[in-house]
KOLLUMDO-919602 format. One record per residue: residue number from 1; x, y, z of N, C-alpha, C in turn; residue in three letters. Coordinates in steps of 0.001 Angstrom, whole numbers, plus 500000, padded with zeros to 6 digits. Layout:
BEGIN
PT   nr    n_c1    n_c2    n_c3   ca_c1   ca_c2   ca_c3    c_c1    c_c2    c_c3  rest
PT  NUM       X       Y       Z       X       Y       Z       X       Y       Z   ALA
...
# end
This chain:
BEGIN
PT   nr    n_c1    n_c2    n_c3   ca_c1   ca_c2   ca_c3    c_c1    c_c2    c_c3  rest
PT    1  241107  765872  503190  240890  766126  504612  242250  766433  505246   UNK
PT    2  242101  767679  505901  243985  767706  506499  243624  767280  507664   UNK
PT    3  244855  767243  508427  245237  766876  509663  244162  766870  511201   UNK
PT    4  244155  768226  511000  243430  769182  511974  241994  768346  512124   UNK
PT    5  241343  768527  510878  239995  767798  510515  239566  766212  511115   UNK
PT    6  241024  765551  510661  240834  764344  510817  241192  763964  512096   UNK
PT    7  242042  764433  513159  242098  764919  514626  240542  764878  515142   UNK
PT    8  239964  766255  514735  238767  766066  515447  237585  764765  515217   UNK
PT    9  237522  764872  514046  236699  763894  513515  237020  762131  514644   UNK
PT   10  238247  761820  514939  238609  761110  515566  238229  761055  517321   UNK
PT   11  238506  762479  517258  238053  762603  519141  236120  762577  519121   UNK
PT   12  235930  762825  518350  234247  762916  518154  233686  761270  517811   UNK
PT   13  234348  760586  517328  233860  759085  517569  234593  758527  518753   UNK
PT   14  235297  758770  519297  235689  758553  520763  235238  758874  521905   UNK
PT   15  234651  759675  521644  234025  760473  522682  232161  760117  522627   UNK
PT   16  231611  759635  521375  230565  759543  521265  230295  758063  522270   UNK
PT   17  230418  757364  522226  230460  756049  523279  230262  756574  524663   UNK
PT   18  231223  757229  524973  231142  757977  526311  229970  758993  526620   UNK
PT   19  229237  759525  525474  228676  760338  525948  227334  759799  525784   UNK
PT   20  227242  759094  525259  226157  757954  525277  225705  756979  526473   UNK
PT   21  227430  756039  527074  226648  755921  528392  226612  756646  529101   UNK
PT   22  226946  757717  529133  226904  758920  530562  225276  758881  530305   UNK
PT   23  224800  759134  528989  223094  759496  528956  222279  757931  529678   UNK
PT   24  223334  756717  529381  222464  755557  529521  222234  755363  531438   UNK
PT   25  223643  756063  531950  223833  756137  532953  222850  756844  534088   UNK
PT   26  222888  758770  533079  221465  759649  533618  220338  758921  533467   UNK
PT   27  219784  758010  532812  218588  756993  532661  218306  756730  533453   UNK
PT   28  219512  755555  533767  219196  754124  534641  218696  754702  535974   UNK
PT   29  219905  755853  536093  219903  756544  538002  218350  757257  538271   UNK
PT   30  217781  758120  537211  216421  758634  536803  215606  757804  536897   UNK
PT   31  215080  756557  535919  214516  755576  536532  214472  754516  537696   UNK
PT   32  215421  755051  538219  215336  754580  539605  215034  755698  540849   UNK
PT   33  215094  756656  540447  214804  757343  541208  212840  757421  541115   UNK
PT   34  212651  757239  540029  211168  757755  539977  210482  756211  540470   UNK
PT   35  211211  754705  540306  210463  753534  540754  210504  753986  542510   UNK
PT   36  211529  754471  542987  211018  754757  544509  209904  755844  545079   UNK
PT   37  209080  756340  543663  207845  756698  544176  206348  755690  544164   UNK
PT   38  206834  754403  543805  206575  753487  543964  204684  753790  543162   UNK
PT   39  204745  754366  542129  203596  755024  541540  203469  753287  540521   UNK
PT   40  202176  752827  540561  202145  751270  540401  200187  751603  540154   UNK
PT   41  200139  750708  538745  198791  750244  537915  198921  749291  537359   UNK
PT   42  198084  747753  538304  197826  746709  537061  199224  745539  537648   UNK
PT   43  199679  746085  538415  200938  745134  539030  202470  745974  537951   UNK
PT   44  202585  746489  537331  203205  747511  537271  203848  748963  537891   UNK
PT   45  204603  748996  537747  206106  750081  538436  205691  751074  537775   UNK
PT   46  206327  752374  537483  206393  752852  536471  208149  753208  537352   UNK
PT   47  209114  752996  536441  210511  753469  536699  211178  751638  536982   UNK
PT   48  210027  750840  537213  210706  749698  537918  210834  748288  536238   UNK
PT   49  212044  747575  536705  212041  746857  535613  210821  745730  535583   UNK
PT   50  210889  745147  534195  209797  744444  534462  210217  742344  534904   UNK
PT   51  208944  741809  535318  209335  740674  535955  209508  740016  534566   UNK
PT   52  209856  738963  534925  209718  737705  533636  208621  737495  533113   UNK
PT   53  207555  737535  534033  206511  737034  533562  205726  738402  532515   UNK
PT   54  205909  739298  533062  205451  740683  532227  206303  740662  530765   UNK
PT   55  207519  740601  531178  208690  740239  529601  207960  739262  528741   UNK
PT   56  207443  738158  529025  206462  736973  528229  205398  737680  528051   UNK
PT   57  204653  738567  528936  203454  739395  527984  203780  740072  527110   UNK
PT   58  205065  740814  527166  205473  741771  526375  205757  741521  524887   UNK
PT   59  206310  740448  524946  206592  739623  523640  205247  738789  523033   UNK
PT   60  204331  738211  523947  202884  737950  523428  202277  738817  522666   UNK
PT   61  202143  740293  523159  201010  741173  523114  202368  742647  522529   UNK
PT   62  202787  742799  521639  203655  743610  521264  202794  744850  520406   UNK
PT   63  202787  745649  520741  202428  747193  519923  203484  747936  519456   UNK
PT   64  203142  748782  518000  204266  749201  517366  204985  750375  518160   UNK
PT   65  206167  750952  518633  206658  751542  519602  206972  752846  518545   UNK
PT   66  206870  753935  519291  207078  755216  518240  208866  756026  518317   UNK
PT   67  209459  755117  519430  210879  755273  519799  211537  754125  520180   UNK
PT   68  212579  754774  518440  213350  753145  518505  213997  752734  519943   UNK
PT   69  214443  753307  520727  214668  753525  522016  213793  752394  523499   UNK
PT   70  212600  752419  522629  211184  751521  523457  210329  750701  523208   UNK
PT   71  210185  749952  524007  209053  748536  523402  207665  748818  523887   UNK
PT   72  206751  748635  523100  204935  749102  523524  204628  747586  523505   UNK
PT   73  203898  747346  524704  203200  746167  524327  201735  746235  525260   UNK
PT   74  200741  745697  525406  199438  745498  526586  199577  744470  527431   UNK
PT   75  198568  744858  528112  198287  743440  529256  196913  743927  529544   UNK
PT   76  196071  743141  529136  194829  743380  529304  194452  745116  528854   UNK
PT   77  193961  745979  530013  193671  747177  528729  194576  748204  529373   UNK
PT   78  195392  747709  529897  196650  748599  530184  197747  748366  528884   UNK
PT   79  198069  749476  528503  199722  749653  527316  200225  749985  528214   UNK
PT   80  201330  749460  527885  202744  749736  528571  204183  750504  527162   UNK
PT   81  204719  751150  528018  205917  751572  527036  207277  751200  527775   UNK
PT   82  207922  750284  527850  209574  750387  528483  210851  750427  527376   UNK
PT   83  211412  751235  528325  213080  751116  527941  213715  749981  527726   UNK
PT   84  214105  749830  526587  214827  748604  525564  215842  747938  526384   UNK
PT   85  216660  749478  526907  218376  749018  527067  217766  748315  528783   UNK
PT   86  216958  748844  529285  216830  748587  530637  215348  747213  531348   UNK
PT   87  214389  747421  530117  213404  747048  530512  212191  747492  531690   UNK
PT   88  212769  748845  531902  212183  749914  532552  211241  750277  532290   UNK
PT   89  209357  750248  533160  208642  751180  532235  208561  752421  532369   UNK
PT   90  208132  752827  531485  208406  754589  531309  207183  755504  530805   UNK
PT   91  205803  754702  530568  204285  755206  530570  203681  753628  530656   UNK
PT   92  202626  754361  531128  201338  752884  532014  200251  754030  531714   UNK
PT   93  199280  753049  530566  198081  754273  530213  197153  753222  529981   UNK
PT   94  195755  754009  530082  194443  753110  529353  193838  754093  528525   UNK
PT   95  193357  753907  527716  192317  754575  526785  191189  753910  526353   UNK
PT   96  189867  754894  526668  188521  754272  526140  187873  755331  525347   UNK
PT   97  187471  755216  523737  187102  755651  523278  185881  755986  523005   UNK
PT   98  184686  755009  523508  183273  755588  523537  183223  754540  525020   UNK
PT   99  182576  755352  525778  182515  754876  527252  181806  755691  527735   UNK
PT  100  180435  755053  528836  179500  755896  529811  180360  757275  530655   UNK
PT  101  179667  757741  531082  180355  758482  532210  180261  757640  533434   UNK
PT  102  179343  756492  533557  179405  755558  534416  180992  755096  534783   UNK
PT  103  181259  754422  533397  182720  753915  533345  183964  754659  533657   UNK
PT  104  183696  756344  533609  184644  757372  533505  184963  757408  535616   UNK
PT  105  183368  757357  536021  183768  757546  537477  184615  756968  537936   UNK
PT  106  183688  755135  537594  184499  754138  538243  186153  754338  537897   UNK
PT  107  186601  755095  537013  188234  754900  536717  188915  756000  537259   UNK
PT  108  188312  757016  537709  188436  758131  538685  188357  757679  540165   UNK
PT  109  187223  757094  540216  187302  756407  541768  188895  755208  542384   UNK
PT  110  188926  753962  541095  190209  753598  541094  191124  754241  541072   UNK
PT  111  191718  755384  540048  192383  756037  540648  192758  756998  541899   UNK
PT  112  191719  757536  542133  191469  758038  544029  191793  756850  544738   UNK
PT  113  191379  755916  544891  192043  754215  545834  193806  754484  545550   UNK
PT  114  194033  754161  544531  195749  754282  544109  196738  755650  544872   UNK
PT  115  195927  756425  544323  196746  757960  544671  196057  759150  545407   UNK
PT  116  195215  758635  546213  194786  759701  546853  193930  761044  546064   UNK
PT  117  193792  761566  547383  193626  763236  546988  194636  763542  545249   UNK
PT  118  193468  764234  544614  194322  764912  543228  195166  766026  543577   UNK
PT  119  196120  766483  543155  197225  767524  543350  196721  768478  542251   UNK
PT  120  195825  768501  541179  194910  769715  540714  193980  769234  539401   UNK
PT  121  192980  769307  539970  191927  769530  538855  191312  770790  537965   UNK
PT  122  191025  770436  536490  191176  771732  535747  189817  771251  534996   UNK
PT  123  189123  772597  534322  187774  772537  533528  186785  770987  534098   UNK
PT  124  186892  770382  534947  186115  769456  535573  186453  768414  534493   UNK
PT  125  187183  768429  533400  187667  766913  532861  189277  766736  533019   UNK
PT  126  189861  767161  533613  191229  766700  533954  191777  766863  534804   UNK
PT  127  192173  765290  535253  192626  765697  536899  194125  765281  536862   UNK
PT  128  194809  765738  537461  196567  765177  538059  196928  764706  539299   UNK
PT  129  197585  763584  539242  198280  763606  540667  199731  764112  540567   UNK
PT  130  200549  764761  540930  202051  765581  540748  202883  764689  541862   UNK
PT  131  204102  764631  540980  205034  763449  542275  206102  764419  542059   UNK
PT  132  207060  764760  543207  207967  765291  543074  209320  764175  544175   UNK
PT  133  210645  764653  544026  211516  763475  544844  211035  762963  545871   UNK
PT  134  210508  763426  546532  209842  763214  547735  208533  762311  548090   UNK
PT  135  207523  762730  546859  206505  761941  546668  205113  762641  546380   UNK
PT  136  203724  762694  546494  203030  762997  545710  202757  764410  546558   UNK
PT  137  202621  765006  545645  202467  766931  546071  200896  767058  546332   UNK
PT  138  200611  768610  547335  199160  767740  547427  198966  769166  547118   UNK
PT  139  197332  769329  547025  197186  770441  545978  197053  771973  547318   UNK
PT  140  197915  771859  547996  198164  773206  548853  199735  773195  548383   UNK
PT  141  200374  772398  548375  202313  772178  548171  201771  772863  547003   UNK
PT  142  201198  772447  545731  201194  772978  543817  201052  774320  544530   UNK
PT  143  199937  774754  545005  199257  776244  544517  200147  777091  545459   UNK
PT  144  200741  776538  546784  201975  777594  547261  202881  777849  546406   UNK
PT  145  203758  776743  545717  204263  776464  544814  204412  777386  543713   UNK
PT  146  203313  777492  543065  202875  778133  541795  203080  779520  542452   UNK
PT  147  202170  780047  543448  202114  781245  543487  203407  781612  544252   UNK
PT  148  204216  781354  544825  205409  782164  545147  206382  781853  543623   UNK
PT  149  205749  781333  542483  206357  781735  540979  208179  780854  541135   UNK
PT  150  207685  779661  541991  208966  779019  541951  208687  777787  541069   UNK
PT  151  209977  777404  540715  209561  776147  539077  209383  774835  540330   UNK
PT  152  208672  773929  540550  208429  772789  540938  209709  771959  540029   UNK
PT  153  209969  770867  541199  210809  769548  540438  209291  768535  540595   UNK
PT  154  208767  768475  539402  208333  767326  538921  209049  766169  538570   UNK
PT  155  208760  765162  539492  209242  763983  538877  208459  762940  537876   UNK
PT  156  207293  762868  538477  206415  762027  537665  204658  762699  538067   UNK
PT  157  203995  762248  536633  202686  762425  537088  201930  761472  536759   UNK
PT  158  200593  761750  536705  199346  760609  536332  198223  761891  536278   UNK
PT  159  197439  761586  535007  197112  762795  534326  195754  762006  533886   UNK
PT  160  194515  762583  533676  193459  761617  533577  192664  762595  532990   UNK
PT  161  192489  762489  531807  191607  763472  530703  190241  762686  530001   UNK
PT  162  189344  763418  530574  188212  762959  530048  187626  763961  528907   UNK
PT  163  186463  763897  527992  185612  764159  526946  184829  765211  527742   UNK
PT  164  184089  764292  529004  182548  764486  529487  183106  765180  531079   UNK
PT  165  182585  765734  531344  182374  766171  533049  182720  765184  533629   UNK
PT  166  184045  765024  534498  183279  763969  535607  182980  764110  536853   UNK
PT  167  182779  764720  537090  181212  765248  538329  180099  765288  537296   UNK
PT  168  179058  764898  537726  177906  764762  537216  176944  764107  537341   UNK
PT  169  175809  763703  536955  174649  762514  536717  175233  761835  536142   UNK
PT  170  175555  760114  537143  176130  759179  536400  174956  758978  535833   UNK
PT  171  173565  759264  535352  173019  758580  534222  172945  759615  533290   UNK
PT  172  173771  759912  532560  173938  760480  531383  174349  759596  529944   UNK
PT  173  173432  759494  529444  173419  758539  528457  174778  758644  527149   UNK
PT  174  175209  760156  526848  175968  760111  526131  177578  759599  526493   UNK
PT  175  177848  758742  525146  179351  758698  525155  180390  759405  525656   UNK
PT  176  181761  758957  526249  183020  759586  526257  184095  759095  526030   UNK
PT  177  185008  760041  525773  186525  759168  525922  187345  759487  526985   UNK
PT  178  187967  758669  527441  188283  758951  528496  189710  758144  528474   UNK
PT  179  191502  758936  528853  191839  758024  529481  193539  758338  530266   UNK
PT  180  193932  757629  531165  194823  758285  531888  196325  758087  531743   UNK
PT  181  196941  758841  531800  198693  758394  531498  199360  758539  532734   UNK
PT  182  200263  757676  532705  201460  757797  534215  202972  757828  533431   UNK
PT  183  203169  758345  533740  204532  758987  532930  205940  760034  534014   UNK
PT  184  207141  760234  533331  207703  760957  534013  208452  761555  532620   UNK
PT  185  208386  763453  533029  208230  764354  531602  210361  764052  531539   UNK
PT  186  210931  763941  532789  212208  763872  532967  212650  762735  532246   UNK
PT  187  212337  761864  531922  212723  760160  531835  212516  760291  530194   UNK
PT  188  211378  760662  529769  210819  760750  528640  211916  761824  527402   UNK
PT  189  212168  763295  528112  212991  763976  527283  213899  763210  527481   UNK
PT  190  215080  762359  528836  216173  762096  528094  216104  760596  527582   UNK
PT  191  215015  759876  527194  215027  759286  526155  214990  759565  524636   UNK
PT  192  214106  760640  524504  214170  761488  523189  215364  761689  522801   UNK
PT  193  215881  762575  523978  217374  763337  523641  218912  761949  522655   UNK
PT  194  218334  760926  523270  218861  759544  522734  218617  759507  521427   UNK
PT  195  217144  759603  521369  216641  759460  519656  217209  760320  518556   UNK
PT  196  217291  761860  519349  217969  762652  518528  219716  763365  518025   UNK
# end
C-alpha cells in the first residue's frame, strides 16, 4: 500500500463517524418534524418517542424487525416499527387477513374520526390521507397540485388498502383483507440509506 492510498484510506475512516451523525442528525430533526403533525393511532405518535410504558410493551411483545436500524414490536393489533438510536416510531399499521366488509367500514369510519376528509381515493379500495409540513393536504391542495405538474413535499401519509370495495352492502358475506399503514416515505429512505 503506498502512501497516497493509505492517506485516503485514513481520511475515509475519519470522516465516516461524521457522516454518520450528520445522517443521525437529518433523522432526529426529520422525526421531529413529522411528530409535529401530530398524526397519532392507539396512543401512539408516529415521529414521537415512545413513553416508558410503551418501551415495556415493546420488550413484552417484540416482532422480528427487517432493519437492523429498528425494533418491531405490537400492542394489541397495532405493530409498531421505531428507531433503535432514537426510540422514534416510524410506521403504526394493522392488518386483517380474512375480515367482513363489516369490519373494513368500521376501520374506515375510525379512521375518518382521526383524519378527516381523505386527500384521495383510488379504484374504491384505497384511500390516503397526504401530510405535507404544514399538515394534512385536502384533496383540492393534491389535484391542484398534481395538475399544475408540481412535485408535492410529502411528509407523511396513512394509506388504507383493502381486498373488497369499501362502499358497498355492509352485508356482504365474503371475506377481506384489509389494512392501513402510517408512515413517512422521507424518514424511511434515510433510514435505509443507514442500512446501506
Amino acid at each position: 500500500m503506498n502512501l497516497k492510498s493509505l492517506r485516503i484510506a485514513i481520511l475515509i475512516l475519519l470522516l465516516l463517524p461524521f457522516s454518520s451523525a450528520c445522517s443521525s442528525d437529518n433523522l432526529s430533526d426529520l422525526l421531529a418534524q413529522v411528530e409535529t403533525l401530530d398524526i397519532s393511532r392507539g396512543g401512539y405518535t408516529l415521529g414521537k418517542g415512545l413513553t416508558d410504558k410503551q418501551k415495556a410493551t415493546a420488550l413484552k411483545h417484540p416482532v422480528e424487525a427487517a432493519n437492523p436500524w429498528t425494533f418491531k414490536f405490537r400492542d394489541g393489533d397495532l405493530s409498531l416499527v421505531a428507531d433503535k438510536a432514537t426510540d422514534r416510531v416510524v410506521i403504526i399499521y394493522e392488518r386483517y387477513e380474512a375480515t367482513t366488509i363489516k369490519k373494513v367500514q368500521t376501520l374506515v369510519g375510525a379512521l375518518y374520526l382521526d383524519f378527516g376528509d381523505p386527500t384521495v381515493m383510488a379504484h374504491d379500495t384505497i384511500i390516503y390521507w397526504v401530510f405535507g409540513p404544514e399538515g394534512k393536504l385536502t384533496r383540492e391542495q393534491y389535484k391542484k397540485a398534481k395538475k399544475a405538474g408540481g412535485k408535492l413535499n410529502i411528509l407523511a401519509t396513512v394509506k388504507l388498502n383493502s381486498s373488497m370495495k369499501i362502499v358497498g352492502d355492509s352485508t356482504q358475506s365474503s371475506e377481506s383483507s384489509v389494512y392501513y399503514i402510517i408512515s413517512s416515505e422521507p424518514v424511511l429512505k434515510l433510514i435505509k440509506s443507514k442500512w446501506n
